[in-house]
C-alpha angles and dihedrals in degrees: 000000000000107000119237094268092055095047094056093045084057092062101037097091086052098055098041092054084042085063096067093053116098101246154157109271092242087060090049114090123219110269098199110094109238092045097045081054089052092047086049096049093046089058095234091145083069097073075064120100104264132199107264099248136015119261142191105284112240093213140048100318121099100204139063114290140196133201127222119194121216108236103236094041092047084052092054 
């Protein structure tokens, strides 16, 4: 099981790239540093739409990894 900080670091592509979408303020993540980690580790990414199964990262992870889109930008 990926720990917290890997897990974080997983989504973080995601919700920087989310940032730039034109979106409702509940779909923005925080941008600050200690309150994006508090938003990752509370899970709040998850009410997103998500790919159906976990697959090998193609980056630096070594685990399995899943991607969840952010609504308005899915939507761009």
């Amino acid at each position: 099981m990926p720990s917290p900080m890997s897990a974080a670091i997983t989504a973080v592509t995601l919700i920087l790239v989310a940032s730039f979408a034109q979106a409702q303020t509940g779909d923005v993540p925080p941008t600050e540093s200690a309150s994006l980690l508090k938003w990752l580790q509370a899970g709040s990414y998850k009410v997103w739409p998500k790919e159906s199964a976990p697959h090998r990262s193609m980056g630096p992870h070594q685990t399995l990894v899943v991607t969840y889109l952010n609504p308005p930008l899915d939507n761009h």
